[in-house]
Every structure is written in C-alpha cells, then in structure tokens.
Legacy VTK file of the C-alpha trace (Angstrom):
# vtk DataFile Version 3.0
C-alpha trace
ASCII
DATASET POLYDATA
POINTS 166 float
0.541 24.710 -7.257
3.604 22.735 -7.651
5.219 20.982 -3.833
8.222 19.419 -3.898
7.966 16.642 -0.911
9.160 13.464 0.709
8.286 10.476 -2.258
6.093 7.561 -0.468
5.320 4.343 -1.624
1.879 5.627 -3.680
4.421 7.308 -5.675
6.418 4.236 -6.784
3.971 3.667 -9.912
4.606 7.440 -11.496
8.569 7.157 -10.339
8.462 3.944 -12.170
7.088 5.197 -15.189
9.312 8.272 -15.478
12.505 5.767 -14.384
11.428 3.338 -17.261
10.960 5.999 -20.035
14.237 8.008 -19.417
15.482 4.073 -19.315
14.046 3.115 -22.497
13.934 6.706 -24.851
17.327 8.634 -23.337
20.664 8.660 -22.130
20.116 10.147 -19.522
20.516 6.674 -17.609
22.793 3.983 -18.888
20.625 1.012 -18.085
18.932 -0.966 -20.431
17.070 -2.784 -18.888
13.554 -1.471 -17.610
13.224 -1.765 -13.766
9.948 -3.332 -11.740
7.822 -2.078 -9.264
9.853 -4.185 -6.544
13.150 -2.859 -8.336
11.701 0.765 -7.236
10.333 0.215 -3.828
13.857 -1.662 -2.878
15.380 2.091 -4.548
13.252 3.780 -2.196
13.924 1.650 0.991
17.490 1.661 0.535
17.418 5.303 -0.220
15.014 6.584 3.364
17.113 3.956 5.293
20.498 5.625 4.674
18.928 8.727 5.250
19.237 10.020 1.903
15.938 11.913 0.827
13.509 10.961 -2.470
11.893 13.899 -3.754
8.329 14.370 -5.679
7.225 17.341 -7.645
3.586 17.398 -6.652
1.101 19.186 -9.368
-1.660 18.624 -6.794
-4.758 15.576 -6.856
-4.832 14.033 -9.697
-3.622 10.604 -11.036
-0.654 12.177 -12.855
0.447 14.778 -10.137
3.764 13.846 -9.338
5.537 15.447 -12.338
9.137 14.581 -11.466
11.572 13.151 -8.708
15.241 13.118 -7.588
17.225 12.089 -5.024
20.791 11.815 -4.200
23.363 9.257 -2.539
26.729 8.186 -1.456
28.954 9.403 -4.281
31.701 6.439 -3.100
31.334 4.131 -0.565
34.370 5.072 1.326
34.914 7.268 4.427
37.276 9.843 2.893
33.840 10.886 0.436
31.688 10.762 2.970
30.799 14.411 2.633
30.020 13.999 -1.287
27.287 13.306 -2.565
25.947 12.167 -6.555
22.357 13.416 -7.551
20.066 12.442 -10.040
16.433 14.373 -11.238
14.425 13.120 -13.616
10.887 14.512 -14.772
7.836 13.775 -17.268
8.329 14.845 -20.738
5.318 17.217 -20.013
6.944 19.341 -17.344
10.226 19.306 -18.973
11.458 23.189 -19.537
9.062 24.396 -16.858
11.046 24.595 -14.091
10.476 21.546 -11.939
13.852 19.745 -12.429
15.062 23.593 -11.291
13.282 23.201 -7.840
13.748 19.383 -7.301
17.416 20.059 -8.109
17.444 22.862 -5.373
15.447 21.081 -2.887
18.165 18.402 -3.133
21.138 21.119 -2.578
19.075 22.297 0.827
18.562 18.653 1.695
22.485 18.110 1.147
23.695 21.222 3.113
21.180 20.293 5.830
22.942 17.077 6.195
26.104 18.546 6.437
27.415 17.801 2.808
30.241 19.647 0.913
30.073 18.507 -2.481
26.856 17.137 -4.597
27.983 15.820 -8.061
26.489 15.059 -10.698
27.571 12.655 -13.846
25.560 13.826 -16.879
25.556 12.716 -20.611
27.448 15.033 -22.818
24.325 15.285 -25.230
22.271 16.162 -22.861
22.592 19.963 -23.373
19.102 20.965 -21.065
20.648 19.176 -17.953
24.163 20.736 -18.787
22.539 24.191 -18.652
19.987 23.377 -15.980
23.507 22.581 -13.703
25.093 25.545 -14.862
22.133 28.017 -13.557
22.354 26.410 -10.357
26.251 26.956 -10.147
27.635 23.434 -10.712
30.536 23.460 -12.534
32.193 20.995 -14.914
35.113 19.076 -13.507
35.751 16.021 -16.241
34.558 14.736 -19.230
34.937 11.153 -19.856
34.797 10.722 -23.458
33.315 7.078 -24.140
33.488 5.481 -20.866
29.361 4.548 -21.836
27.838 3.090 -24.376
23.343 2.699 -25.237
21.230 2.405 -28.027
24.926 1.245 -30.208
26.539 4.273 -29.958
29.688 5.594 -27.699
28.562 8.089 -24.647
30.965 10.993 -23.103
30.208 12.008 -19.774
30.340 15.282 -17.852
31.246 15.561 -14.317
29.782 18.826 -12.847
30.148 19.594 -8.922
28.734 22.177 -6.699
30.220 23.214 -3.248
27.726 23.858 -1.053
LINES 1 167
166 0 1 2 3 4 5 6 7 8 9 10 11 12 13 14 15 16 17 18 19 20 21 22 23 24 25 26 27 28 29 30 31 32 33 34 35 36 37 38 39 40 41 42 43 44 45 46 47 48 49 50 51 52 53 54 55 56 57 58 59 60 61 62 63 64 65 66 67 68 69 70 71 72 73 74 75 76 77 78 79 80 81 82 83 84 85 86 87 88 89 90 91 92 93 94 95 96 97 98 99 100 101 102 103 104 105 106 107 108 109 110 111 112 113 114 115 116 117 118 119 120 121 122 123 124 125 126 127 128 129 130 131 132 133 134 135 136 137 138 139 140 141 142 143 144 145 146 147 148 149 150 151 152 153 154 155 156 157 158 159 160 161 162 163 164 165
C-alpha cells in the first residue's frame, strides 16, 4: 500500500536517482548538471530547517519503495510572499500515470494550508502536458506563460505558471 511520509536521510539515494534522471532525460528541471549525494542531503537540510516538508511515496519494504517525492519552498525570498509558496513532485518512470504524483501533490496542498499558506505555485514546462493536466485536476490554474525564458538539451523552453489558492 502506497504512504506518503516525511523523506529521511535513507531516502537521499532513491531521491537522488529520480532528481538525476528527470535532470538528465526531461525538462521537467532546467539543470544540467547532475547533483551528488551531498548536493541532496544539503536539499534536504535546508528544506526540514525552514520548516518546509520533503515528501516520499512509500510502496512498502523493498529497495525501490520510495516511488516519488516533492516538496515545496519559499516562492520569493521577500516578506510581502511570505504566504506563497513554489512546489515541485517528481516520481519514477514506473509509477508515472498511477496516481502517486496525484497524492504527493495533495499531501503538499494539506502541508501548505496547515502552515498557514495562501498560494502554492507551480512553474511547469509547457511540453510537459501530464503535469499540466495533473495541476489542472487538482484545481491550479494557469496564470503566465513565459515563452523562452529556458533553454536544455539546445532547444528554447516556455513555461507555465499555474497557482492554486488554498
């Protein structure tokens, strides 16, 4: 049965992997540049110590159980968006389409209205048509598009801004 829980630092090998292969084979993140273990466990530190949460999906034991994480943070670091919040979820190629971005993504909207958050945004690359419609069935809607503000793998990116109030 799938859990969606606090990530610890046994996680940090499977986050890594998942980080590094959305890194390396998508758009989904505009980095390059394939991150470390250290890279991840500084992520994670930085993350619990401002008191925004990491999320697993757990499949159970196993060596491959976590199937998926997200978390979210400071959308801009000044006071006057200090009720906003920018997500991010990211899971295996195996899970994807079977729901688990769907509960990590609304584990992190209970997590934000817990904390007394307004807005969670999210920026999202315009080809990325699962995570547009993922957003969209959880009530986000589209505020901008940027059209080539990025740029991976030699080509021009677009991206969407989508927002939910909570």
């Amino acid at each position: 049965m799938l859990k969606i829980r606090p990530a610890i630092e046994a996680d940090l090998p499977t986050i890594l992997e998942i980080y590094n292969d959305a890194v390396l084979n998508s758009t989904a993140i505009w980095i390059e540049t394939p991150a470390d273990l250290d890279d991840r466990r500084a992520w994670l530190a930085a993350r619990t110590s401002a008191g925004f949460p990491v999320l697993v999906a757990d499949s159970g034991p196993g060596k491959a159980s976590v199937l998926g994480y997200g978390s979210f943070g400071e959308f801009r670091a000044y006071e006057g968006f200090r009720y906003t919040v920018e997500h991010s979820v990211y899971v295996t190629e195996e899970a994807q389409g079977r729901g688990v971005g769907k509960m990590l993504l609304r584990a992190l909207i209970e997590e934000a209205r817990g904390m007394g958050k307004r807005v969670m945004v999210g920026a999202i690359d315009a080809s990325n048509y699962a995570s547009l419609a993922l957003h969209e069935t959880m009530g986000f809607e589209e505020t901008g598009r940027m059209p080539g503000v990025g740029e991976k793998f030699g080509k021009r990116l677009d991206m969407v801004l989508v927002q939910l109030v909570l």
